[in-house]
One Martini backbone bead per residue (centre of mass of N, CA, C, O) as a GRO file, in nm:
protein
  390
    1UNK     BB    1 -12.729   1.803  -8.002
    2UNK     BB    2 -12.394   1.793  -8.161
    3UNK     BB    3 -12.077   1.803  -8.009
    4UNK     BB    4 -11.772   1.943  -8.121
    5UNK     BB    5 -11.425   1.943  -8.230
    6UNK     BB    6 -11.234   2.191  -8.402
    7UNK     BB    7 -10.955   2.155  -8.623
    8UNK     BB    8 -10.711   2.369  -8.706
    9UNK     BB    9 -10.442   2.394  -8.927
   10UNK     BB   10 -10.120   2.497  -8.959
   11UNK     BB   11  -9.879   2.413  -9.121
   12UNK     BB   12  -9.931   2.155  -9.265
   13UNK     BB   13 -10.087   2.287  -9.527
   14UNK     BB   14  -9.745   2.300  -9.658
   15UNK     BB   15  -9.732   1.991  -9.710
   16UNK     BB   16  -9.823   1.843  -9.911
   17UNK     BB   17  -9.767   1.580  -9.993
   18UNK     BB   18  -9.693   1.503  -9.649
   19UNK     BB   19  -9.985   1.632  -9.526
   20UNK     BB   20 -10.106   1.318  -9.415
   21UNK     BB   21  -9.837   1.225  -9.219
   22UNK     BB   22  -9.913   1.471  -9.031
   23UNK     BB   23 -10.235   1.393  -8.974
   24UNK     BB   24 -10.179   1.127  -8.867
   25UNK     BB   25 -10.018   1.224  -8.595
   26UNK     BB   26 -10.224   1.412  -8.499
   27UNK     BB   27 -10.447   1.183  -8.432
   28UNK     BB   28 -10.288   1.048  -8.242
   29UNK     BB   29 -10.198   1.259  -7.999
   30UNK     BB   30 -10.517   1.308  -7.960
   31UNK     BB   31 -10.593   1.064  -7.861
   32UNK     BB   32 -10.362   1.028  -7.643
   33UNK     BB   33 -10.521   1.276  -7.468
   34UNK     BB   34 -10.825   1.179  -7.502
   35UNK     BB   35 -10.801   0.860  -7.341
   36UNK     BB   36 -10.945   0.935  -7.067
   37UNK     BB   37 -11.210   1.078  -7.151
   38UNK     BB   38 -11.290   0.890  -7.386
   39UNK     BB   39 -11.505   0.838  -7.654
   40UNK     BB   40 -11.357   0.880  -7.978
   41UNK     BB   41 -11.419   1.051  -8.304
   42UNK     BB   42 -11.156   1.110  -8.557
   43UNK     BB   43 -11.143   1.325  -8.845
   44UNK     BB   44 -11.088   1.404  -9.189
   45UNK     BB   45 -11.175   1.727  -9.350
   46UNK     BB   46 -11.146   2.003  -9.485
   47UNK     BB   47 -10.895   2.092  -9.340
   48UNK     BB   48 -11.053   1.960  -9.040
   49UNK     BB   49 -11.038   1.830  -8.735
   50UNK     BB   50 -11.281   1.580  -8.599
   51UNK     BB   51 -11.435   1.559  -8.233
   52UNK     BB   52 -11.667   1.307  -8.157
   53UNK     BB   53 -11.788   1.171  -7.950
   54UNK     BB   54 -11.980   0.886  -7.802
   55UNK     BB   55 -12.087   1.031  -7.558
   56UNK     BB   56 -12.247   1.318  -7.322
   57UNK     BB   57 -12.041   1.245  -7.087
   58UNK     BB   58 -11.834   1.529  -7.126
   59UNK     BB   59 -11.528   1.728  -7.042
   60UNK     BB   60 -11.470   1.985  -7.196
   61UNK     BB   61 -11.258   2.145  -7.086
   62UNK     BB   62 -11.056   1.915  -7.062
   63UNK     BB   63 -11.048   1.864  -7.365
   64UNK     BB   64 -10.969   2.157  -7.469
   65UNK     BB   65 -10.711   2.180  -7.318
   66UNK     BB   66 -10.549   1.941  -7.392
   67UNK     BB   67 -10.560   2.031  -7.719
   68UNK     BB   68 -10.402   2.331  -7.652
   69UNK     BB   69 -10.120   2.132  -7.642
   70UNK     BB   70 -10.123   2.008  -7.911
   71UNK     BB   71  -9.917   1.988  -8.194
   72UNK     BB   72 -10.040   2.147  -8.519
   73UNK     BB   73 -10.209   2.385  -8.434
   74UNK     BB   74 -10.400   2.661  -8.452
   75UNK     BB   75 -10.685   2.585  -8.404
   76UNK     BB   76 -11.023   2.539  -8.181
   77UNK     BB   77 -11.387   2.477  -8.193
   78UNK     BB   78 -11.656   2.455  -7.997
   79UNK     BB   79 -11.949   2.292  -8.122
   80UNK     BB   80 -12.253   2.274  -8.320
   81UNK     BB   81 -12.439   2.003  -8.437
   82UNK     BB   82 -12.618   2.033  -8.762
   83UNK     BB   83 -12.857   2.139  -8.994
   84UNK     BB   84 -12.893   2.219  -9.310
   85UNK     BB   85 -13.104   2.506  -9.196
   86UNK     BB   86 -13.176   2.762  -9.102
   87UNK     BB   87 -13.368   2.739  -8.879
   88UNK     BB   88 -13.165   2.564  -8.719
   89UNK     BB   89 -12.941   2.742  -8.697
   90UNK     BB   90 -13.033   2.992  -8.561
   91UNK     BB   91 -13.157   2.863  -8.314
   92UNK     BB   92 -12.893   2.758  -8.232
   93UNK     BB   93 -12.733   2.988  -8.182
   94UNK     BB   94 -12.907   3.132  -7.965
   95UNK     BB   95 -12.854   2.892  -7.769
   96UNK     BB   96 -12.580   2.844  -7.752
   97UNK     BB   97 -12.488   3.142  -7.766
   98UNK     BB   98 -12.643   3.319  -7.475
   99UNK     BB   99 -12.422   3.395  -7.293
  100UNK     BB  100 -12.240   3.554  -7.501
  101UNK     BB  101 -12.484   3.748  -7.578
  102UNK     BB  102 -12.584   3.864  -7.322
  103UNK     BB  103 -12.273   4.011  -7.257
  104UNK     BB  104 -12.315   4.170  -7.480
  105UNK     BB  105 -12.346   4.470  -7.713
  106UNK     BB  106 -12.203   4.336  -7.951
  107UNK     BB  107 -12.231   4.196  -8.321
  108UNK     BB  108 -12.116   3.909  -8.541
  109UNK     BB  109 -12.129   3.740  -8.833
  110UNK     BB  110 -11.989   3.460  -8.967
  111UNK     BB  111 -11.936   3.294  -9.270
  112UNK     BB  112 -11.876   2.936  -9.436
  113UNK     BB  113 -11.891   2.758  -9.768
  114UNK     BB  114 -11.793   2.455  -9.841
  115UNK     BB  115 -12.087   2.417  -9.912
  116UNK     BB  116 -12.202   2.498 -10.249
  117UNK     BB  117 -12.514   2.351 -10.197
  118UNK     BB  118 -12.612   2.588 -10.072
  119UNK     BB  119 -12.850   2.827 -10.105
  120UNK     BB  120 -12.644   3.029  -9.984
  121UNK     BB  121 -12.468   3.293  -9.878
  122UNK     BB  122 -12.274   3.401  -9.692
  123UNK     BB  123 -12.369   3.713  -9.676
  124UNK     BB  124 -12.683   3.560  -9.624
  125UNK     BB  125 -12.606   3.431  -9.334
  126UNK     BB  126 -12.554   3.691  -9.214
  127UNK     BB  127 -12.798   3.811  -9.203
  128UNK     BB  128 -13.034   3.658  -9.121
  129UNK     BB  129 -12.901   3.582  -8.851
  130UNK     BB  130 -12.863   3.840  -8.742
  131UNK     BB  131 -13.193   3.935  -8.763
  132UNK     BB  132 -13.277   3.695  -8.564
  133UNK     BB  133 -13.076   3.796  -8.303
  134UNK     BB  134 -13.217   4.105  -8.277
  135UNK     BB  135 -13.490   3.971  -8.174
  136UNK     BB  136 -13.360   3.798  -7.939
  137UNK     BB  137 -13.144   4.049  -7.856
  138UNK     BB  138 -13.243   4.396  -7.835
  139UNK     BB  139 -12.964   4.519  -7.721
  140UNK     BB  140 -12.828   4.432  -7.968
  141UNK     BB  141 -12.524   4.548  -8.199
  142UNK     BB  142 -12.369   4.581  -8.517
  143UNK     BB  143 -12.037   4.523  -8.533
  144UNK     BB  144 -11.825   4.493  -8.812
  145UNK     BB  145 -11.510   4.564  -8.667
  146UNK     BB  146 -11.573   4.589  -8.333
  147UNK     BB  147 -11.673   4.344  -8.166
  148UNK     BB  148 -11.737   4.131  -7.908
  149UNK     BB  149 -11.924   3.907  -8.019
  150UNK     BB  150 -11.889   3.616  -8.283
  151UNK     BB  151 -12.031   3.429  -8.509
  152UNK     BB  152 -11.962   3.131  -8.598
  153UNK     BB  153 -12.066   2.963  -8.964
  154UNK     BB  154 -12.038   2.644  -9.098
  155UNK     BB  155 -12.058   2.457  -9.418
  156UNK     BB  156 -12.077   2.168  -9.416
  157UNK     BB  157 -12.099   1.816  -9.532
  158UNK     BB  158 -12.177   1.708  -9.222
  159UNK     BB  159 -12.285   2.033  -9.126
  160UNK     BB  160 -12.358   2.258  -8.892
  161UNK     BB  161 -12.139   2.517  -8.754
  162UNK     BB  162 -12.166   2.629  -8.435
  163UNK     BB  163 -11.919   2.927  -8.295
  164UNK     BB  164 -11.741   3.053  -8.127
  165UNK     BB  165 -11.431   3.197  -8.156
  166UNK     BB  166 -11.117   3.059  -8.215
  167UNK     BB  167 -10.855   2.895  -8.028
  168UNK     BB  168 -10.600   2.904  -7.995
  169UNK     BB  169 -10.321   2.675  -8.065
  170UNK     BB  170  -9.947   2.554  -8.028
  171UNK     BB  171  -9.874   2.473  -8.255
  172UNK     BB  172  -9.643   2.350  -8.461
  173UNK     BB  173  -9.554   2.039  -8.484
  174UNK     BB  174  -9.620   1.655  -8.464
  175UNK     BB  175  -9.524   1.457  -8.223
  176UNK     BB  176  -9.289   1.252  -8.440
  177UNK     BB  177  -9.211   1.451  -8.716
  178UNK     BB  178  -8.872   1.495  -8.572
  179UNK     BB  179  -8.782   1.300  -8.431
  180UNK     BB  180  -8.501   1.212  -8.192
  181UNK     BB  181  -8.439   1.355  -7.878
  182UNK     BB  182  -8.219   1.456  -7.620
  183UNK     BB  183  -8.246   1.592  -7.300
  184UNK     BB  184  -8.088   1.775  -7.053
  185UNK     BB  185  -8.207   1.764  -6.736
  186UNK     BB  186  -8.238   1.961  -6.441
  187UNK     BB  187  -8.420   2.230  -6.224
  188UNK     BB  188  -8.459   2.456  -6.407
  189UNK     BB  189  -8.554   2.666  -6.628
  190UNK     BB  190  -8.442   2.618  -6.921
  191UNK     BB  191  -8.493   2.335  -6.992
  192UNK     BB  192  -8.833   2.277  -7.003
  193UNK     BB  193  -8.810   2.462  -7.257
  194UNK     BB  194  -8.648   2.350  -7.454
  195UNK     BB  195  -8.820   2.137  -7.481
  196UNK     BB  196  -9.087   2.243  -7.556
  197UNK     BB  197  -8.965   2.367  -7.819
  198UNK     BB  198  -8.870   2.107  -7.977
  199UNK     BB  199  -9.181   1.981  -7.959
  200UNK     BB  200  -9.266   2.194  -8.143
  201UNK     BB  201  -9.085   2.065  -8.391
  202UNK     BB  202  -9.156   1.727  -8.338
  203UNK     BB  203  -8.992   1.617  -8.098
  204UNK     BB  204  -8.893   1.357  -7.939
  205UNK     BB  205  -8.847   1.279  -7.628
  206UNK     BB  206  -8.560   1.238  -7.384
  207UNK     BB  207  -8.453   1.203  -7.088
  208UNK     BB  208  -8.145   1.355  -6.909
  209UNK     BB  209  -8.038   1.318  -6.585
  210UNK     BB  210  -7.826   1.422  -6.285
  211UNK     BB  211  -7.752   1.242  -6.011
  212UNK     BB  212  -7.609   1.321  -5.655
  213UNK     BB  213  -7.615   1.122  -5.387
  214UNK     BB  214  -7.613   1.325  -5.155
  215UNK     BB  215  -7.641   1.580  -5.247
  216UNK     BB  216  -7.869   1.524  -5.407
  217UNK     BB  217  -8.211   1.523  -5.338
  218UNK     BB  218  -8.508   1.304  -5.398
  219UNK     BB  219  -8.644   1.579  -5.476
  220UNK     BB  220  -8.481   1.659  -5.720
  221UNK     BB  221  -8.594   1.442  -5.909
  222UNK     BB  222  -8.874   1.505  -5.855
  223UNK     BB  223  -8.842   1.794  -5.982
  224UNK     BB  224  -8.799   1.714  -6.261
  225UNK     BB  225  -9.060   1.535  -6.309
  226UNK     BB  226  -9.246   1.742  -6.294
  227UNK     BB  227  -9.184   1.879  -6.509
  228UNK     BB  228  -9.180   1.663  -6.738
  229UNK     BB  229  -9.510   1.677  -6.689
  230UNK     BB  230  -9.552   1.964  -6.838
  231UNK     BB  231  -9.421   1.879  -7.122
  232UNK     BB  232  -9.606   1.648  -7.149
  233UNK     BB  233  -9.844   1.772  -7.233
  234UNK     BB  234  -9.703   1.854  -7.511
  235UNK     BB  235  -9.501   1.565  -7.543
  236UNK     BB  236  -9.590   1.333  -7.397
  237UNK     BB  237  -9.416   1.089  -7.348
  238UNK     BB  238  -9.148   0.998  -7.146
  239UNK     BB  239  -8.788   0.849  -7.097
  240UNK     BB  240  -8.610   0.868  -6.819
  241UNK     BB  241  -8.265   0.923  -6.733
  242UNK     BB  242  -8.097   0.844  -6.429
  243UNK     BB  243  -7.785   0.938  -6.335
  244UNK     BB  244  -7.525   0.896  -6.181
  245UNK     BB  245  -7.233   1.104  -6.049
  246UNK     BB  246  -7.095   1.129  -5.828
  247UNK     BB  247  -6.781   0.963  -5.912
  248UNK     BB  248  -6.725   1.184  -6.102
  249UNK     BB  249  -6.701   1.430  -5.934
  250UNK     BB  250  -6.522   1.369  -5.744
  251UNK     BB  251  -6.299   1.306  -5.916
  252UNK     BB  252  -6.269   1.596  -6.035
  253UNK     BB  253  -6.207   1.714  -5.743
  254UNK     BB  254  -5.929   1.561  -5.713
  255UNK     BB  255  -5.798   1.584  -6.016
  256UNK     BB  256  -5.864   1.878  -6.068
  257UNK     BB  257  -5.864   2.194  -6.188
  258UNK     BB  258  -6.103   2.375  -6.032
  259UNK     BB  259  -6.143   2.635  -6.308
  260UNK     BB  260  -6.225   2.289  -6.437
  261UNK     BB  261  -6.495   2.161  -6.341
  262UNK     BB  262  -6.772   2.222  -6.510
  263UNK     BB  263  -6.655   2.111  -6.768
  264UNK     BB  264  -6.570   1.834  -6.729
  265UNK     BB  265  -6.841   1.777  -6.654
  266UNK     BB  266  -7.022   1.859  -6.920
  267UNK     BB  267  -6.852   1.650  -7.067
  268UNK     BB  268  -6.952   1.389  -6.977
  269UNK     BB  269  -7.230   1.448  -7.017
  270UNK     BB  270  -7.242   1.427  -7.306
  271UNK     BB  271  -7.115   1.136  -7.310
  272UNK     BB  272  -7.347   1.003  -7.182
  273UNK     BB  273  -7.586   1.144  -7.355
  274UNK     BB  274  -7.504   0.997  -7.608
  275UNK     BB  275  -7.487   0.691  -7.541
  276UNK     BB  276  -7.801   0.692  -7.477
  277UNK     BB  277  -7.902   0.835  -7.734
  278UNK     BB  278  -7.846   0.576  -7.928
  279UNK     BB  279  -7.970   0.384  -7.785
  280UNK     BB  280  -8.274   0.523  -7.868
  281UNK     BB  281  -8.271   0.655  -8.120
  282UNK     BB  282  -8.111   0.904  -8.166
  283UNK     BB  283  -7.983   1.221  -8.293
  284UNK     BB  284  -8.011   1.461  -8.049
  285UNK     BB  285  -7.913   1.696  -7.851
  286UNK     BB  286  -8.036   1.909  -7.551
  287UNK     BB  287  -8.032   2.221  -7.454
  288UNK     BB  288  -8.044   2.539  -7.193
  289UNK     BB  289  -7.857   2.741  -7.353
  290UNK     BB  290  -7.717   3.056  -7.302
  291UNK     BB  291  -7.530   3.314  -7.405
  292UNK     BB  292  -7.364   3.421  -7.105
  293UNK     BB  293  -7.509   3.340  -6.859
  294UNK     BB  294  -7.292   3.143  -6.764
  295UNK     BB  295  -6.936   3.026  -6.747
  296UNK     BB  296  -7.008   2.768  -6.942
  297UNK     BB  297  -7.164   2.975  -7.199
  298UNK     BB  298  -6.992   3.057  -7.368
  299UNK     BB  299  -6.860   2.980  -7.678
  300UNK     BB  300  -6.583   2.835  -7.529
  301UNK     BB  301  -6.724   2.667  -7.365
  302UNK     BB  302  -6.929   2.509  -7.584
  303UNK     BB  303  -6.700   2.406  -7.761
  304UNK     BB  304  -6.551   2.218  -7.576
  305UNK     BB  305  -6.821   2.043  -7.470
  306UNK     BB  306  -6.886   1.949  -7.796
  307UNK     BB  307  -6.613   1.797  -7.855
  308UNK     BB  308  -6.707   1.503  -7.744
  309UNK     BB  309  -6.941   1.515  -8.012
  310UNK     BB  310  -7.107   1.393  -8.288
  311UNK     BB  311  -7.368   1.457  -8.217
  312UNK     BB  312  -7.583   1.682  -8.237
  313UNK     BB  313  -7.669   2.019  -8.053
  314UNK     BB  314  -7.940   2.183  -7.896
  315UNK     BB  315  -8.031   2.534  -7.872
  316UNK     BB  316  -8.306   2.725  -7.827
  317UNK     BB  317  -8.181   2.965  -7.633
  318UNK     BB  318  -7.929   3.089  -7.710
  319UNK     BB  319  -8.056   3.402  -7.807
  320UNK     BB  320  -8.175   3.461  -7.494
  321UNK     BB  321  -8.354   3.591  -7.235
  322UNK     BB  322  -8.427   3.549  -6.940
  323UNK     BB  323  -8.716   3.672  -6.987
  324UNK     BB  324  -8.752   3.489  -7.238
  325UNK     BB  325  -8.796   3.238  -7.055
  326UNK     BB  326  -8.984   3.290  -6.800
  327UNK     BB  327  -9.237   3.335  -7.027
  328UNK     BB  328  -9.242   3.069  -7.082
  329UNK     BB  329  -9.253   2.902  -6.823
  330UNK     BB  330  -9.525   3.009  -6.728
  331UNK     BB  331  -9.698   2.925  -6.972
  332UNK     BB  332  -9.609   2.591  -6.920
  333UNK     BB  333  -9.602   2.559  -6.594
  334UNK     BB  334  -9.250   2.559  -6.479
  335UNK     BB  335  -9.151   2.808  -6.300
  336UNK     BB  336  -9.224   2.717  -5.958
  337UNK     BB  337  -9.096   2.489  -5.965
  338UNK     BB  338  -8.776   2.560  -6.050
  339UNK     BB  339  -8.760   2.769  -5.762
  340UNK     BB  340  -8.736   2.523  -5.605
  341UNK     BB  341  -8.490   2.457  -5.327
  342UNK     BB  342  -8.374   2.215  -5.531
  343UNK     BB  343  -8.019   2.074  -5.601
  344UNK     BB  344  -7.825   2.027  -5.843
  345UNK     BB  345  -7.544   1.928  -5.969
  346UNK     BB  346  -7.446   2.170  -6.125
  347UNK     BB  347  -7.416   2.293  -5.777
  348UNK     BB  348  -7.183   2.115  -5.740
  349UNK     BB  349  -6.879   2.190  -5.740
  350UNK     BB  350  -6.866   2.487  -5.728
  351UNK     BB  351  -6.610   2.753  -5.874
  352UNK     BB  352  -6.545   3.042  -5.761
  353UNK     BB  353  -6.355   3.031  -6.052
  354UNK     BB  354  -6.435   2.997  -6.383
  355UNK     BB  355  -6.353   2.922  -6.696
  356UNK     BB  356  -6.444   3.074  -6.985
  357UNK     BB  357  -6.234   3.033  -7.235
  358UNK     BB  358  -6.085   2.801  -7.308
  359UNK     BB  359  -5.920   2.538  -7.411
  360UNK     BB  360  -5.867   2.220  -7.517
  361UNK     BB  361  -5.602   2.142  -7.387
  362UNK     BB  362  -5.683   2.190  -7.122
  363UNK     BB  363  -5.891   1.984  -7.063
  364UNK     BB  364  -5.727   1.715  -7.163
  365UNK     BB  365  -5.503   1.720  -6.954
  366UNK     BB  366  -5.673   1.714  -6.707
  367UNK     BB  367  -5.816   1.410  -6.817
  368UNK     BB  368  -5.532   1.227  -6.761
  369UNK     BB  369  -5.683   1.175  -6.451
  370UNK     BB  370  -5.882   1.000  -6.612
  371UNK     BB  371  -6.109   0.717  -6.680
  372UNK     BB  372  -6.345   0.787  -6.898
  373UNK     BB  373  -6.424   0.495  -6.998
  374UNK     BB  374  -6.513   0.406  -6.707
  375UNK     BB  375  -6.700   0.641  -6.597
  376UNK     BB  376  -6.912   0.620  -6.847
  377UNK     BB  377  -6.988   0.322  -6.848
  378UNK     BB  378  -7.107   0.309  -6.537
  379UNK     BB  379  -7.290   0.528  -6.547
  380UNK     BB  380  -7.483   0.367  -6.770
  381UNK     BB  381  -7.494   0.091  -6.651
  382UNK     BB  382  -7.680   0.268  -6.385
  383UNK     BB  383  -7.942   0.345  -6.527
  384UNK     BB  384  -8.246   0.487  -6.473
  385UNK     BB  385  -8.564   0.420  -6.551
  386UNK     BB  386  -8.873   0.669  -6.630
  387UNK     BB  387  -9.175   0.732  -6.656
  388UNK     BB  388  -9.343   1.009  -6.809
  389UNK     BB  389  -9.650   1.150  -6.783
  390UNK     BB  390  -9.919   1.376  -6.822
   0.00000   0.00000   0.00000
């Protein structure tokens, strides 16, 4: 008997005409997570997306995990496919599902015939099965409100699935199904996060970190990359440009008054990521920023530093606390890098007063003492290009 992965989809399913155009983005992504690990056939029907190897030999746990990164589904479950057959259904059910039924003390069964040609109905699929289940097991009893353990029987046109509930999917919409922006990554905790929620919204991402050595050590770099290597498991491959930084800093400490570091540094960031992000034909900038977090992040310094920049700018984590911030990065697993002791850009000429409310002519008035777009095309110019893979 044959083992297939179902998928259900979660949004997509509101997309009306468009979701389509949705569900060939998710077959794309699918394909492309599970590229590594054999050839598989993926095919769509009754709002379902089918996932069936071509060989016996597959890893399904690591196929399983894969699949639970992929952005667009609402869940999955691991099934074996059979005949439309009672009798060969309920015999699949005890042995596929053996393992779950010995260690249960309760179950039910649930089912779903979405073929209508059928001759039983969904209530008498679960009654027979439960009774056949019943004798197999005979320790089992029925809690039909709150059981351990449910078995679930679907009749579909290709044939009968049956399989434990699904486990929940990473939900919203399929990467590359909403446009393309630049994250600026740095080796914090909040950008990876940052990135994680925008690709879950559909986002093809461009990595954008600023790297300043001798200040910051090839380790800070490395560790960018892990991050991006975590989030790239559910937003897929994507292009990193590594900025030199060093005599931008250099420059605005010896020319810029101190209480205006930050500031200064951010604004160039800004527009040097607006210029790369053009480059890549994104659409928008996206940062880690939270509003009062650190002294840069006020609402009137978030304003002046977004004032160099023409295309728009996302913060998904704007209104979030460090703790919903935390429990995110845990979540995808960039958490533990992330608090890794090596230094970015960001913590390089870090003033110990900063401005927090700034105006935006004192920005101006300092930066007259810079050659902007010399050290902007400069910078732009020297950007080094890495692939990150999942």
């Amino acid at each position: 008997m044959q083992e297939v992965i179902l998928i259900k989809n979660g949004e997509l399913a509101m997309k009306g005409l468009n979701r389509s155009t949705f569900e060939v983005a998710l077959v794309k992504n699918l394909q492309h997570a599970l590229k590594r690990l054999g050839d598989f056939t993926i095919r769509r029907a009754q709002s379902t997306i089918y996932i069936e190897p071509k060989s016996e030999d597959i890893d399904w746990e690591t196929a399983c995990e894969r699949v639970s990164k992929v952005f667009g589904l609402a869940a999955f479950a691991r099934a074996r496919l059979c005949e439309k057959d009672m009798d060969v259904i309920m015999q699949n059910a005890a042995d596929y599902l053996t393992d779950a039924l010995e260690a249960a003390s309760t179950f039910k069964v649930e089912a779903k015939r979405a073929d209508k040609n059928f001759p039983l109905t969904s209530p008498q699929i679960c009654a027979k099965t439960g009774e056949y289940l019943l004798e197999k097991f005979p320790h089992l009893s029925v809690d039909v409100h709150d059981p351990d353990f449910t078995v679930m029987i679907e009749i579909r046109d290709f044939g009968a699935y049956i399989h434990a509930p699904q486990t929940p999917g990473a939900g919203g919409m399929p990467v590359g199904t909403g446009g393309k922006a630049a994250i600026l990554i740095s080796g914090g905790i909040d950008s990876p996060v940052a990135a994680w929620m925008m690709a879950k919204r559909g986002i093809e991402l461009t990595g954008i970190h600023f790297a300043s050595p001798p200040y910051t050590s090839e380790r800070a770099e490395q560790k960018v990359l892990s991050l991006l290597r975590k989030v790239a498991a559910y937003a897929g491959r994507m292009p990193v440009f590594i900025v030199p930084f060093t005599r931008i800093q250099e420059e605005i400490s010896t020319k810029c008054p101190e209480d205006l570091f930050t500031l200064v540094m951010r604004r160039f960031m800004m527009r040097i990521s607006e210029r790369i992000a053009a480059q890549q034909k994104c659409e928008a900038l996206i940062t880690g920023e939270s509003v009062g977090q650190v002294a840069s992040q006020t609402m009137t310094a978030m304003a002046v530093t977004e004032a160099v920049c023409d295309m728009p700018i996302f913060r998904p984590l704007i209104g979030m606390d460090k703790e919903e911030i935390v429990r995110i990065s845990r979540k995808i697993d960039t958490f533990d890098i992330s608090i890794q002791p090596y230094e970015d850009c960001c913590t390089v000429f870090t003033p110990k007063h900063p401005r927090t409310h700034p105006k935006a002519e004192m920005l101006e008035k300092a930066e007259e003492a810079l050659d902007i777009e010399g050290l902007v095309q400069e910078a732009v110019d020297n950007v080094r290009r890495v692939m990150v893979y999942p």
